[in-house]
N, C-alpha and C positions, 0 to 999 in steps of 0.2 A: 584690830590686831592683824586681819586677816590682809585688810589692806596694805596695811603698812611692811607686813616680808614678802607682799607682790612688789611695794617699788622696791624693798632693799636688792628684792633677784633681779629685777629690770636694771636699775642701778649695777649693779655686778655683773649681770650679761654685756650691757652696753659698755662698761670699762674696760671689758677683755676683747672686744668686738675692733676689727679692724674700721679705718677712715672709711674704705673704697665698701665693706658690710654697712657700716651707718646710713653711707648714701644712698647705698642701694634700698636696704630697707625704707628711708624716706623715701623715694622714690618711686618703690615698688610695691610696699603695703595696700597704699588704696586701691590699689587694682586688683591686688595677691587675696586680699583679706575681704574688701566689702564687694566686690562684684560679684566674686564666689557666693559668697552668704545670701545675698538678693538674691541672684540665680536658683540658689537654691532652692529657696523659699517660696519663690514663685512657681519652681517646678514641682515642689511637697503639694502645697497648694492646689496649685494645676490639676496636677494628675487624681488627687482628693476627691476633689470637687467632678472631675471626670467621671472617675470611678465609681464617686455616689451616682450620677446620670445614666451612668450603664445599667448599676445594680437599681435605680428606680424603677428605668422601663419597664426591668424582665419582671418586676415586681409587676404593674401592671401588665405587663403579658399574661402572667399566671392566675390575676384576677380575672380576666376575661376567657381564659381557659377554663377555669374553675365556673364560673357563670353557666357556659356553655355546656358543661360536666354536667352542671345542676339541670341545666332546661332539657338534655336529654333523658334525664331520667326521670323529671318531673311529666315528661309529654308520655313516656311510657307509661309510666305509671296515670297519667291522664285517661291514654286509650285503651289500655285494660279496666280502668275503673268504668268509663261511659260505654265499655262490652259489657261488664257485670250489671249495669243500670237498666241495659236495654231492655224494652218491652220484648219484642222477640227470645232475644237470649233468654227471658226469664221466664217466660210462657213454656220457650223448650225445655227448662228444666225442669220444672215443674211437672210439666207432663210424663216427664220420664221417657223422650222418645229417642233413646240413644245411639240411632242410626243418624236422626238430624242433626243431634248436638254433635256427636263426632262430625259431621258432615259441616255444620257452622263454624267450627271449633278450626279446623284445615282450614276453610277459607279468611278468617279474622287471621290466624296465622299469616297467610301470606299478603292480606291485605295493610295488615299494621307491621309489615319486615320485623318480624319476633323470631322469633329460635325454638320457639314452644309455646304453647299453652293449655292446660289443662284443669279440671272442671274436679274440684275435691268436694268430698261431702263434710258433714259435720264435724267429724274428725279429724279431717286433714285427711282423708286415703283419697289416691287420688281412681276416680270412676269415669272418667273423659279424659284423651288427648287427644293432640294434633297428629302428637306421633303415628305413623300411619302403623308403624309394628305394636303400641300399646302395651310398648313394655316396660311400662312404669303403672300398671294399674294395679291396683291394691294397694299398694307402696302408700306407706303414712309420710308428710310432709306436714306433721305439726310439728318438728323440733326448729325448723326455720323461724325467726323474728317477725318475718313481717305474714307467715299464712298466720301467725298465734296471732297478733294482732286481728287479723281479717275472722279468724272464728270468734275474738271477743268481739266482733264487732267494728274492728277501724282499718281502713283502707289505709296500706304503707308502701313504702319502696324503697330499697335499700341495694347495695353492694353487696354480693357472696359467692363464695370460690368454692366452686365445683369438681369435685375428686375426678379422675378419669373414671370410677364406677356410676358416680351421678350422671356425668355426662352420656355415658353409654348406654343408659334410660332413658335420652332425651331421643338420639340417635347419632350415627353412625357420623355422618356427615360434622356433628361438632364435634362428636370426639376427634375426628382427621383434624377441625379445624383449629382445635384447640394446641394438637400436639405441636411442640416448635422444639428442635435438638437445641442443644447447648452451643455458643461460639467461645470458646477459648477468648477469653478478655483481659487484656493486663489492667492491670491495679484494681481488677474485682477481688471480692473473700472469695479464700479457700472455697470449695463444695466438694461433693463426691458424687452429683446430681450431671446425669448426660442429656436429660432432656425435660423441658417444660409438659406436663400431663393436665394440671387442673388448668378450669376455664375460668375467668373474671366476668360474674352475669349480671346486669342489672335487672335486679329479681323485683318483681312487684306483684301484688297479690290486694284481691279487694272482696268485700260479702257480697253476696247475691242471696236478694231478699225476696221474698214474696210479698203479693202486695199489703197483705197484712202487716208486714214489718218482720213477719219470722225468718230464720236461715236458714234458707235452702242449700248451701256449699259457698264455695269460695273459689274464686275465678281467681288462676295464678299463671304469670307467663312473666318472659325473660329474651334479654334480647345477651348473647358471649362478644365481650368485647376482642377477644382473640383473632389475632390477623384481622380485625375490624378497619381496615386500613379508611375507608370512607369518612369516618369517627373522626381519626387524627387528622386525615387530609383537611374538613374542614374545620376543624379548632385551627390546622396552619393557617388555612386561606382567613378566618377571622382575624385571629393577631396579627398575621403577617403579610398584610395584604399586599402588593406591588406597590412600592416607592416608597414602603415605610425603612427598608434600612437601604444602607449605603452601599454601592455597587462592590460583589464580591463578597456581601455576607450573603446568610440564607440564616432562614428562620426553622426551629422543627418544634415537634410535639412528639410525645410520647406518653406510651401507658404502661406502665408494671404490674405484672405479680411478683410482689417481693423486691428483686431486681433486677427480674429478667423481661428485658424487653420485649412485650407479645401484640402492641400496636405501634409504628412508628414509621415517620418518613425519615428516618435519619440515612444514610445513606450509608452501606458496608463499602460495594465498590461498583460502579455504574452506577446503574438505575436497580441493582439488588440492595433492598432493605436487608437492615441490620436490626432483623428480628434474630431471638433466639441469644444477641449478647446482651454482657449485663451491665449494670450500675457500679462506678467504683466502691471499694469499699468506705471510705472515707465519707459520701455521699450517703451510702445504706447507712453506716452508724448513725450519721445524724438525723436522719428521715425517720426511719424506721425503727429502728430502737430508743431512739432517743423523741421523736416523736413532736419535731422543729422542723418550720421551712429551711431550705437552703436558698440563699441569695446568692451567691460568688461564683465567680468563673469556675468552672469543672471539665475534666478530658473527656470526650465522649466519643470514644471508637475509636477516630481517628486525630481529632482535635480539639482543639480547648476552644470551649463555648460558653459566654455568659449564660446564666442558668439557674434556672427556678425549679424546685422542685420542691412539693407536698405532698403529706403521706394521704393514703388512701383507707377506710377504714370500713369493715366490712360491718354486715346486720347483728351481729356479734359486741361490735364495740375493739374487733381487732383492727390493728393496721398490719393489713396485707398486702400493699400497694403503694404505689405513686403514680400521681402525673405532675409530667413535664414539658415545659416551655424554654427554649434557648435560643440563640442565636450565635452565629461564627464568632469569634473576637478579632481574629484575625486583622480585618478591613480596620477596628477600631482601635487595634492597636497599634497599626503601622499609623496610621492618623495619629495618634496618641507619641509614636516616637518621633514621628515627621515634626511638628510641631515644638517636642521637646528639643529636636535637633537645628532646628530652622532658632530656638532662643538661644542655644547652646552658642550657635553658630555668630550670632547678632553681638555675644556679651564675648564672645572670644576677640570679635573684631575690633569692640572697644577694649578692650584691655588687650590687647595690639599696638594700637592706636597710643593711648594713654603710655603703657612702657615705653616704646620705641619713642617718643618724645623726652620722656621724663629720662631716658637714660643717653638721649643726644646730648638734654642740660648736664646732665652728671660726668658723663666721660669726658669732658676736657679738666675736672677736677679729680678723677680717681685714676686716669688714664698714669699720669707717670707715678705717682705714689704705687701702683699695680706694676709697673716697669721695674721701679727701684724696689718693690718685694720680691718679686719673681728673680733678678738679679744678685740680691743678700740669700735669697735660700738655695738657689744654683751651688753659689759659693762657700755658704756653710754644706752641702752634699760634696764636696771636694771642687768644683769645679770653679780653678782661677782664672779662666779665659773671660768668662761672663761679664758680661757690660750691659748698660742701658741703652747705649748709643745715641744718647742726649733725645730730649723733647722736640718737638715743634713748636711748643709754647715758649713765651719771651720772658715768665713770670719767676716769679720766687721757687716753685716749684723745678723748674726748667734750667735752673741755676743749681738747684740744688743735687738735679741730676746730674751734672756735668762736672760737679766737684766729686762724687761720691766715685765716681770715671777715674778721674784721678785719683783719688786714695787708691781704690781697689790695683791700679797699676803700679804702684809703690810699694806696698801690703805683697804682690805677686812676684817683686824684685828678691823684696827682702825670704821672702819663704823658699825659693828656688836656691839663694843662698843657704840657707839652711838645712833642706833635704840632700843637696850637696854634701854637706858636712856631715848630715844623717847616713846617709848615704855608705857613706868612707867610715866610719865609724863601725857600722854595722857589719862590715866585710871584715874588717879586721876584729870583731867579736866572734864572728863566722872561723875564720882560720886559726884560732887561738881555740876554741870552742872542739873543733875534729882533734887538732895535735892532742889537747889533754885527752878526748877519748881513745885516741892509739896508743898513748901513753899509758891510760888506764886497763885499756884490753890487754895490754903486755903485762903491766906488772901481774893482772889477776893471773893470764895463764903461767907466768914464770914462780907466780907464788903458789899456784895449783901443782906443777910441775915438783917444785920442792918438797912440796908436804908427800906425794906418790912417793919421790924418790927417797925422802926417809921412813914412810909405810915399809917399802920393799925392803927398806937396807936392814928393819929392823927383824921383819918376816922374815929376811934373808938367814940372817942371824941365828933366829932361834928354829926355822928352818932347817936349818945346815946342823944345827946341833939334835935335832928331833931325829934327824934322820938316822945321822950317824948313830946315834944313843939304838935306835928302835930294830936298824939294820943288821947290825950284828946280830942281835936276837932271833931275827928272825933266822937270820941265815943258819943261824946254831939249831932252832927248832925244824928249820925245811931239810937240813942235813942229818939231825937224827930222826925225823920221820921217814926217809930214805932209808936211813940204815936199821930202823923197826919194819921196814913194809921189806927188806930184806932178808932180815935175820929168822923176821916170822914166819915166810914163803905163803905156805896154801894156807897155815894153822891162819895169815890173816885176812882172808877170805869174810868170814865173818863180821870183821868192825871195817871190810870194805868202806862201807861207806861213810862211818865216822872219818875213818882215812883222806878220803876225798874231800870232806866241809872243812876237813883243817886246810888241806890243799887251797881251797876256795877263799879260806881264807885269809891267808897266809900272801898272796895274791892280790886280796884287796888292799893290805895293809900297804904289801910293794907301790899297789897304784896310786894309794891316797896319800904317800910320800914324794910319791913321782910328781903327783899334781902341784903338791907342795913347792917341789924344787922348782917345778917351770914358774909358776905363780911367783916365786921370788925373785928369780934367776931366769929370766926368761931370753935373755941372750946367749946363753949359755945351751939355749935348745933350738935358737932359731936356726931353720931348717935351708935347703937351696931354693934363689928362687927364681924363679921362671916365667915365662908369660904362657901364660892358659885362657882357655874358653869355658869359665864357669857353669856353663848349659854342663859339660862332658862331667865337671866334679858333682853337680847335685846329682846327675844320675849314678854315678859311682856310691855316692853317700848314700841316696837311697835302698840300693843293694844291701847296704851295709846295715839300716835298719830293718829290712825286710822281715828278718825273723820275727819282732815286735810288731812290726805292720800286720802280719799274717795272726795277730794275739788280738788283735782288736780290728771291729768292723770300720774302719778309719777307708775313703775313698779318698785318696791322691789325685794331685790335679797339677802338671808344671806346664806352666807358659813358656816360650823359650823366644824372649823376645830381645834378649841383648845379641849385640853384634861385638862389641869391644871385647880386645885382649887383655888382662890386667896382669902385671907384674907381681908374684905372689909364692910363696913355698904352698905345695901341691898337698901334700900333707897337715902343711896347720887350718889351710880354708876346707878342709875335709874335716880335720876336727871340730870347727867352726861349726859347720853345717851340720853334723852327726848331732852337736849338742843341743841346736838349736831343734832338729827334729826330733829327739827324745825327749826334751821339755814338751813340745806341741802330743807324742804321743801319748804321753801320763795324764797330761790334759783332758784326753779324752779315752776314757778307761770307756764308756760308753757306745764308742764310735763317735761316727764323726768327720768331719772332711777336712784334707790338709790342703793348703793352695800354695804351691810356689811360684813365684812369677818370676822372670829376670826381666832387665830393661835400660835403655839405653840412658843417657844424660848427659849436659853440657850445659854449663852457665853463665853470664854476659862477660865474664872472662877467656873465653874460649877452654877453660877446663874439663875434661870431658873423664867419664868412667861410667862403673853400673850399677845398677841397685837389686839386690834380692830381695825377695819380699817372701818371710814364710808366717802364713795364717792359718790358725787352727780357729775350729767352733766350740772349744772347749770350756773349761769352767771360767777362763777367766784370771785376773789378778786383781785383788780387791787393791783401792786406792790407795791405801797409807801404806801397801808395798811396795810401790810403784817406786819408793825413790831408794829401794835397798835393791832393788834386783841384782845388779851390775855388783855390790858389796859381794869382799870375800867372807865365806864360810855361811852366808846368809841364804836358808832353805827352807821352800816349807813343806817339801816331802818331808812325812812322820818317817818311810823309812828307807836308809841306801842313797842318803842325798849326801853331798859333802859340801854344797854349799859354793864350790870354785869352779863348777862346768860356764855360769855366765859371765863371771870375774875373768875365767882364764880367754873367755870368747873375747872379751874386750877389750885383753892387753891386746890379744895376738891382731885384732882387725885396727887396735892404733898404731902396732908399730909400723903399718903397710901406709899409714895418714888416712884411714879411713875410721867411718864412725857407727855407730851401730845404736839404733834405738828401738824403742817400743811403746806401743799404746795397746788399750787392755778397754774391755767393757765386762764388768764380770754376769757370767751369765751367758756373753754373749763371744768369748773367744779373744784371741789374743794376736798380733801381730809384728812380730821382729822386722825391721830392716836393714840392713847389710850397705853402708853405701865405701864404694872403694875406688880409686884413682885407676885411669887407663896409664 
């Protein structure tokens, strides 16, 4: 099943697949597909099979390291036991004469290159050393492995890691020798450790018998493999003898505590060992915790070296150590990419070779079918210039380009005709298309126009009758309140001021009929007019609300940046701007800052005049007011609004052909603008 919807997709690829893709793919595939995959394979291969060869070696490297490990510690352990054997040595102890046995004791030291050696009795205390200060005597050294051994009776030799207080009993000189500071190492574990203190000793210890067979003590000495550089030098010189690796690697050795390197030719920078740095972490997990050789290339200081390392494990049964064996990679892997490059290079040239041929056969068969594609998709992206320009071929092919030349130049007659036609059509949708919108713009403002002028005529109306109606009254009550604030003299002193709020308001009634009449009738009020410098009226208006300025902490700000004269009654744009500043100061009952700006204008008509700009920081005009403001009687002062100060603002700045708007953020203040005709 599986088979059979690979050919239906091969099937179905290959039928969507162009002439000039088919060939190519013939073509191209055995080069594209099978030289790759050989290449490949032999380079997986290759480098495999390589790889194993690298990691075999260090493999043996590490056996022969490890040997070499063994046979030093077996020889010590050899020459401390044929000390312990000695007739002399055992005569001395016997006798108890512990001037000479110290005295034997110092020269086997320095004759078998030991670090110490000292002479315990039955119990492990020890009652002779080398040490010339003898300050390990008394001192019990039965909890060690290999003295318990030597008091049951069996000569041992083992690995074990010496505190800096052990070593300070042995003397002085291995404790200096042993200490090695810390190197900052990338990709070692965390520590919190600045310097290496214990020593790595290959401890050996054997009986000393009398000759009856009884135990007289136990002869124990030790050689600190620390800074031991002799050690590692010739582990190196064994493995890595002259002419076993290839020019530019170097071979090394090394010895740990843990993972700090404290014997090594590895090289920091010169000729200074990279003692004191450590093993990465990756390295110590597997070693030492997990307690497996490492075989695999690894970073070491400075560079990546194939590399063997096993753990070390003390008289204990701990693994506190390793030794190592490596070599540079460096040299073997440039060998390694030389090679891969030098086959890279050999399978590039055949399939070079191979294409460039296979696609000489092919291009005189895809070459104009590629012509005549490249030409039909020109031409469907709009471009009817596009041609083949005929083949060089004599063939069916070549023929068929030359006709396709011809259509296309027929196909390009006929469409030029056409967008012609399009053309002319299009223009004359275009001018028919503006006339109805001037047509439409007219009718909307002359039917906007109608509907104002029967609002007014009908306002006017009832207006003219309110007035009249309300007039007379008043005039009857403001004339007998005259003639009560007369006839009462002093006796009305007392309802003084009742007197007054009728006054006040008797006054308002007058105003809000007055507003009335203009708001209906507003021709009937318009005023003389004249050409002014609107900078001189804002500041006049200002004066004029000063006394409400001085009611609220409100900070005035006027820009005075218009030049132009405007043609205008001096008095109604005083109104104008009175209103507009008394809106902005109710606004801000809090304070607050008023900003007036003026400024010039003119636009691609040569129309020119100015614009006022007055903005408060005030509360604001919530949204769904937004489209009543400019409506008569519409207010939302709770109290003393009538509702006709922004209605009457915006007869009186249309009759001048100017316009007047506003935008609002609530919250964040409000701004009128003023624009009017030079």
């Amino acid at each position: 099943m599986r088979g059979f919807v690979q050919r239906v997709f091969a099937m179905r690829f290959l039928g969507n697949t162009s002439v000039r893709t088919k060939l190519l793919l013939v073509a191209l595939v055995p080069f594209l597909t099978v030289l790759p995959i050989l290449f490949s394979l032999i380079s997986y291969w290759g480098v495999a099979y390589y790889d194993r060869l690298l990691t075999f070696k260090v493999s043996s490297d590490l056996t022969v390291a490890h040997e070499y490990f063994i046979h030093v510690r077996e020889k010590i352990g050899l020459d401390i036991a044929s000390l312990g054997e000695s007739h002399p040595f055992v005569m001395t102890v016997r006798d108890g004469d512990h001037a000479s046995l110290q005295r034997m004791l110092m020269e086997k030291h320095e004759a078998l290159e030991l670090d110490f050696l000292n002479l315990l009795d039955t119990n492990g205390r020890v009652i002779a050393s080398s040490n010339r200060m003898n300050g390990a005597l008394g001192n019990s050294h039965a909890n060690w492995p290999v003295v318990r051994a030597s008091l049951e009776g069996t000569k041992a030799t083992g690995i074990d890691i010496y505190s800096e207080d052990q070593l300070k009993q042995i003397s002085d000189k291995v404790t200096r020798q042993a200490y090695l500071e810390l190197v900052n190492t990338s990709n070692a574990a965390p520590t919190d450790k600045t310097a290496e203190r214990s020593g790595m000793i290959i401890h050996s210890a054997t009986p000393v018998r009398n000759a009856d067979g009884s135990l007289l003590g136990v002869l124990e000495g030790g050689m600190l493999l620390n800074q031991n550089l002799g050690f590692v030098d010739t582990i190196n010189s064994l493995v890595y003898a002259d002419g076993s690796l290839p020019e530019g690697s170097a071979g090394t050795a090394t010895l740990f505590i843990d993972d700090v390197r404290i014997a090594t030719n590895v090289r920091l920078f010169g000729n200074k060992r990279a003692l004191g740095t450590r093993a990465s972490q990756i390295v110590r997990n597997h070693v030492l915790n997990d307690g497996r050789t490492w075989l695999d290339r690894a970073f070491v200081v400075h560079d990546w070296y194939i590399s063997a390392y096993e753990p070390i494990s003390d008289s204990f049964g701990n693994r506190v150590g390793m030794l190592y064996v490596g070599y540079l990679e460096k040299p073997f892997r440039n060998a390694k990419e030389t090679a891969i490059a030098l086959l890279a290079t050999l399978f590039t040239l055949i399939c070079i070779g191979g294409v460039y041929f296979s696609l000489r056969v092919a291009r005189d068969i895809y070459g104009p079918l590629t012509s005549m594609n490249r030409t039909m998709t020109a031409v469907e992206q709009g471009n009817m210039h596009a041609r083949t320009g005929g083949t060089q071929t004599r063939d069916e092919l070549g023929s068929l380009s030359h006709h396709l030349d011809e259509l296309l130049d027929t196909v390009q007659q006929q469409n030029e005709e056409l967008k012609a036609w399009g053309d002319q059509l299009d223009r004359k949708v275009v001018e028919r298309t503006i006339e109805l919108e001037k047509t439409n713009k007219l009718l909307v403002q002359a039917q906007q126009q109608l509907v104002l002028a029967e609002k007014l005529a009908a306002i006017g109306e009832i207006t003219a009758g309110v007035a009249h109606e309300i007039n007379n009254p008043i005039a009857v009550l403001q004339g007998n309140l005259d003639v009560l604030r007369d006839a009462l003299g002093a006796a009305a002193k007392p309802v003084q001021g009742e007197l007054q709020l009728m006054d006040q308001q008797i006054h308002r009634i007058n105003t809000i009929v007055t507003k009335l009449l203009q708001f209906a009738s507003p021709g009937e009020f318009a005023g003389y007019v004249e050409t002014i410098s609107v900078n001189d009226v804002v500041t006049d208006s200002l004066v004029l609300v000063r006394h409400l300025l001085n009611q609220s902490n409100i900070e005035v700000v006027h820009n005075r940046y218009a030049t132009f004269a405007v043609p205008i009654n001096r008095g109604e744009l005083q109104q104008v701007l009175i209103n507009l500043f008394t809106n902005a100061i109710h606004a801000m009952k809090d304070g607050g800052k008023l900003t007036i700006e003026t400024c010039d204008w003119q636009d691609e008509n040569g129309t020119r005049g100015i614009t006022i700009a007055v903005k408060d920081t005030g509360i604001g005009i919530k949204p769904e007011d937004m489209a009543r403001v400019f409506d008569a009687f519409f207010t939302t002062k709770r109290q003393g609004g009538t509702g006709l100060g922004l209605s009457i603002s915006y007869t009186l700045v249309a009759r001048y052909g100017g316009t007047i708007t506003v935008k609002s953020e609530p919250g964040a203040g409000t701004e009128f603008t003023v624009n009017l005709l030079a």
